[in-house]
C-alpha positions in Angstrom: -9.4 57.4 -1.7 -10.7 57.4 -5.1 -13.3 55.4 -7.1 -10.6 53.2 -8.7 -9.2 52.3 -5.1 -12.2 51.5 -3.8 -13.3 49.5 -6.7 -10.1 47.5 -6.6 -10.4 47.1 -2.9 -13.8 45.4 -3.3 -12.4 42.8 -5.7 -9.5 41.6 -3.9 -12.0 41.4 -0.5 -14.2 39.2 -3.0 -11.0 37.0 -4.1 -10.0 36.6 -0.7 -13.6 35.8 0.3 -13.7 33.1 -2.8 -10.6 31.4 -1.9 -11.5 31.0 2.1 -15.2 30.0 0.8 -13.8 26.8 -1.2 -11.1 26.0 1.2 -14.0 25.8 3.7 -15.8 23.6 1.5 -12.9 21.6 0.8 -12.3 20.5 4.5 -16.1 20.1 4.8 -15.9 17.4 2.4 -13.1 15.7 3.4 -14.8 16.0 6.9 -17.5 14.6 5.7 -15.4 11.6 3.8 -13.6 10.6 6.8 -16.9 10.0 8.9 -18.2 8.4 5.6 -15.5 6.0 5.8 -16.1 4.9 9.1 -19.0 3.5 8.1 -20.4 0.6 10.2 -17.4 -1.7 8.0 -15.9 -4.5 10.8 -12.5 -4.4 11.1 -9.9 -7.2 10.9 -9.0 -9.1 13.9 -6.1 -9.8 12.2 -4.7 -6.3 10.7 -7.0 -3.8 12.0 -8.1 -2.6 8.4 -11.9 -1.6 8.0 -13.5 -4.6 5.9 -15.1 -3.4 3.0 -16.1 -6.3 1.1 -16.2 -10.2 1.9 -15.2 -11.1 5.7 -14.8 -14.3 7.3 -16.0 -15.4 10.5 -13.5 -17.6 12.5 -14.6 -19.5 15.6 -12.1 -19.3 18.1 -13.5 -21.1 21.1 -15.2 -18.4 23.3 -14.7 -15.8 20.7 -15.1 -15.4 16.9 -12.3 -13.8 14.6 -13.6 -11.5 12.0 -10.8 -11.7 9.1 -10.4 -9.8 5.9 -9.6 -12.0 2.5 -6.0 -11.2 2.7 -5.6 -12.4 6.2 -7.4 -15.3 5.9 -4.5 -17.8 4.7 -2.5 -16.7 7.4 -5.0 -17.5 9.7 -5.8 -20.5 8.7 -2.0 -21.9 9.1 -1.8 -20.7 12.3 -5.0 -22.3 13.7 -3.5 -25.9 12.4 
């Protein structure tokens, strides 16, 4: 092998080693997203979805309904 082999040899091992390096910090994040958004947010009696924002607290007798601003309408006409 020559010097120009070698040389070349060491630069596509570094490119190789680049591209897995950022692919692994890629998935880290989005690891690290997905627990993020997980978050201690209640979810929706009604649809399931994680509640990010306002939530409304329905009694309903011996339990209460924890309900998202979208659901809340619905709920409402089916409680009358």
């Amino acid at each position: 092998m020559d010097l120009t082999n070698l040389v070349s040899d060491f630069f596509k091992t570094q490119s190789v080693i680049s591209k897995e390096s950022l692919r692994a910090e890629r998935e880290l994040q989005d690891y690290h997203d997905s627990l993020v958004d997980c978050d201690n947010f209640p979810t929706c009696d009604w649809c399931g979805e994680a509640i990010t924002e306002d939530w409304y607290e329905i009694d309903a007798g011996k339990t209460v309904d924890i309900v998202c601003p979208e659901c809340i309408e619905m709920c409402r006409k089916e409680r009358k």
